[in-house]
MARPA-280936 format. One record per residue (C-alpha): x, y, z; residue in three letters; residue number from 0. Coordinates in pm, 1 decimal. Each point is the difference from the previous one (the first is absolute). Example, Ala and Ser with C-alpha at 12.3 -4.5 7.8 and 13.67 -1.06 7.14 Angstrom:
% residues 2
- px / py / pz / rest / nr
- 1230.0 / -450.0 / 780.0 / ALA / 0
- 137.0 / 344.0 / -66.0 / SER / 1
//
This chain:
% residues 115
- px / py / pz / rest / nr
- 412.9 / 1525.5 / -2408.1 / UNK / 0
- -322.8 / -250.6 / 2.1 / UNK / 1
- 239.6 / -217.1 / 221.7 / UNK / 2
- 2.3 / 280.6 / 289.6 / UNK / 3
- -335.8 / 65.4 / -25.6 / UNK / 4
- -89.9 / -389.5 / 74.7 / UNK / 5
- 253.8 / -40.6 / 287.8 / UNK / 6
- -157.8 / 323.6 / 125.8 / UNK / 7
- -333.6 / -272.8 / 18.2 / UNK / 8
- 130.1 / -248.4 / 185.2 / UNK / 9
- -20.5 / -138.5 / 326.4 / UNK / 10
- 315.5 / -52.7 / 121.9 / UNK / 11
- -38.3 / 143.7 / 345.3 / UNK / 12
- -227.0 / -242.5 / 59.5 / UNK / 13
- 142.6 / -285.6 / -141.1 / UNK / 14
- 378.9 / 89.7 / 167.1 / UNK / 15
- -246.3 / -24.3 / 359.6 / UNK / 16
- -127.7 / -343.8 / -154.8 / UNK / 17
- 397.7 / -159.1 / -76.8 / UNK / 18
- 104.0 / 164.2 / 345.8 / UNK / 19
- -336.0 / -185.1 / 187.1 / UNK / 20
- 77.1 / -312.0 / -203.2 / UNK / 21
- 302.9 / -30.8 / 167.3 / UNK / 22
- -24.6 / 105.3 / 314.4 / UNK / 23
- -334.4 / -242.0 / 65.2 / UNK / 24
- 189.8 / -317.4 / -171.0 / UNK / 25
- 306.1 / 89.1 / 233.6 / UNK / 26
- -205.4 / 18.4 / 300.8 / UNK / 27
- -28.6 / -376.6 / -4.4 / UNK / 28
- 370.4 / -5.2 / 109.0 / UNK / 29
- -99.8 / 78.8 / 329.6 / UNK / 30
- -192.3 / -303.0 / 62.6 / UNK / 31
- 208.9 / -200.5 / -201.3 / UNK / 32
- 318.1 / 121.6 / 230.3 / UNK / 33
- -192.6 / -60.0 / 334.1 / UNK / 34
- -104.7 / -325.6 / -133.2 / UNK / 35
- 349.1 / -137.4 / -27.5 / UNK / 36
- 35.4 / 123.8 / 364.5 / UNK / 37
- -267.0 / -293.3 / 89.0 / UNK / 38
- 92.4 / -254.9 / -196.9 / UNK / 39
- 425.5 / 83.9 / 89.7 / UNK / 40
- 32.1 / 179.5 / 259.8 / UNK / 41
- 377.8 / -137.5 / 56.9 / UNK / 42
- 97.9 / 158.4 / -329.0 / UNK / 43
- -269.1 / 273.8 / -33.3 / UNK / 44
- -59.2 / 195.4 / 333.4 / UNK / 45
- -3.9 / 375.8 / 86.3 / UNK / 46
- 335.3 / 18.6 / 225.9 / UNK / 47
- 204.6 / -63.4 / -300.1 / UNK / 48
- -240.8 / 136.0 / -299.6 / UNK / 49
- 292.0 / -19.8 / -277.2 / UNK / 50
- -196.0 / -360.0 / -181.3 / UNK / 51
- -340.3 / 173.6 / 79.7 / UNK / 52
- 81.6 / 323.8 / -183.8 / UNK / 53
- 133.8 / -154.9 / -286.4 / UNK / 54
- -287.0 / -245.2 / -32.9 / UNK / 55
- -241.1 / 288.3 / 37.7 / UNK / 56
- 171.3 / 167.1 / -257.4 / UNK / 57
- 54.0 / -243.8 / -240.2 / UNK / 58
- -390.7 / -47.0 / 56.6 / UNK / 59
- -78.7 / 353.6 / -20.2 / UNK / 60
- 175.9 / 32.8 / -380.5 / UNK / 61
- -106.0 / -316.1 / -155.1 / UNK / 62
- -423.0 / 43.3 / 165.6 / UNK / 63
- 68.2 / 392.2 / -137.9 / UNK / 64
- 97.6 / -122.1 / -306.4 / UNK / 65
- -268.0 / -250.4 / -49.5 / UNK / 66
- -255.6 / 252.3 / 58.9 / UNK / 67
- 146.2 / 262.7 / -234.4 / UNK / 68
- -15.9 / -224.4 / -254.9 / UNK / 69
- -364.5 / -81.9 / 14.3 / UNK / 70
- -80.6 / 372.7 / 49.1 / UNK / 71
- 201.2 / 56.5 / -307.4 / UNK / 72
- -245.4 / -313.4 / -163.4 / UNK / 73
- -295.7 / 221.8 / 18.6 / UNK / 74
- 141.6 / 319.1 / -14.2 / UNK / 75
- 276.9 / -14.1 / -225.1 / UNK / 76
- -46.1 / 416.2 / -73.2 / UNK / 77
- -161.6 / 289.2 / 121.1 / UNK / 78
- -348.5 / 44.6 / -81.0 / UNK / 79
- -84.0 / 313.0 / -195.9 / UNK / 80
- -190.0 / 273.3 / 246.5 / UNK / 81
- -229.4 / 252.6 / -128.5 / UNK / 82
- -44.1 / 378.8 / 168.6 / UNK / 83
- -342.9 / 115.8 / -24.2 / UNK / 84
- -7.1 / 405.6 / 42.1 / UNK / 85
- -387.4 / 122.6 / 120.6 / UNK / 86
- -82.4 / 306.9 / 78.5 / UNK / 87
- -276.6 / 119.0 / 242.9 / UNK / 88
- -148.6 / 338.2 / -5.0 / UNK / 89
- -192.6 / 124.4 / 311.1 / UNK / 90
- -155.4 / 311.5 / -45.9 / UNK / 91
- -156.2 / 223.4 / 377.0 / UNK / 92
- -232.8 / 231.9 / -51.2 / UNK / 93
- 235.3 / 312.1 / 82.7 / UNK / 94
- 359.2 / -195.7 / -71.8 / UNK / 95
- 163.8 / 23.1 / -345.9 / UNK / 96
- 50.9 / -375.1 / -135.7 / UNK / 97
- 204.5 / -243.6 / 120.4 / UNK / 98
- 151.9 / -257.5 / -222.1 / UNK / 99
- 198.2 / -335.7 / 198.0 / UNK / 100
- 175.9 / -230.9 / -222.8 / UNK / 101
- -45.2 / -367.3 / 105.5 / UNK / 102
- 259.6 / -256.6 / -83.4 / UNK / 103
- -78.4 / -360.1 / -25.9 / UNK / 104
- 265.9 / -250.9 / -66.1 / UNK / 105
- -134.0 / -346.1 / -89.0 / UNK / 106
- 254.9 / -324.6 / -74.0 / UNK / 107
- -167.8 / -242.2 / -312.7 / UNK / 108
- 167.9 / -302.8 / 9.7 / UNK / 109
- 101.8 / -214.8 / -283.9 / UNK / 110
- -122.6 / -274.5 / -164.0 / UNK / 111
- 127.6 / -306.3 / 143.8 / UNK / 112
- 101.0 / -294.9 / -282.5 / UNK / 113
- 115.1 / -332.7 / 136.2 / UNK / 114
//
């Protein structure tokens, strides 16, 4: 039961976003690497017939994804544990009854690092 209650903790919304933005910004270098094999062969690599360009840019795209998941995997190899802070305010008028708002604060400590 202690198990649920510590999943329940962590982070993994935001460290899913941080794998998915890993890859996405390390695959984005395809696109330059793709458009510079136009310059450099254009007689193999052009846009009339894209079939070598796609496949380049692809092949690119996974292996500069894959690079970068890696590293954010280095430094994040987990979620971090999150902590919800409940606060309640209490405003009181001079002719209204009380009024009670609950505040939630999530916060995200991270780890200790060892390398």
């Amino acid at each position: 039961m202690k198990l649920f209650i510590v999943a329940g903790n962590l982070d993994v919304e935001g460290w899913l976003l941080g794998l998915w933005s890993a890859a996405i910004s390390g695959g984005a270098g395809a696109v330059s690497s793709g458009f510079g094999s136009v310059l450099l062969d254009p007689s193999d690599f052009n846009l009339q017939n894209p079939d070598k360009l796609v496949k380049v840019m692809l092949v690119t795209f996974g292996f500069s994804a894959f690079v970068s998941l890696m590293k954010y995997l280095a430094m994040h190899p987990a979620p971090e544990m999150k902590t919800v802070t409940t606060t309640q305010v209490t405003t009181q008028g001079s002719a209204a009854p009380k009024v009670v708002k609950t505040v939630e604060e999530t916060t995200v400590h991270e780890q200790e690092k060892t390398v």
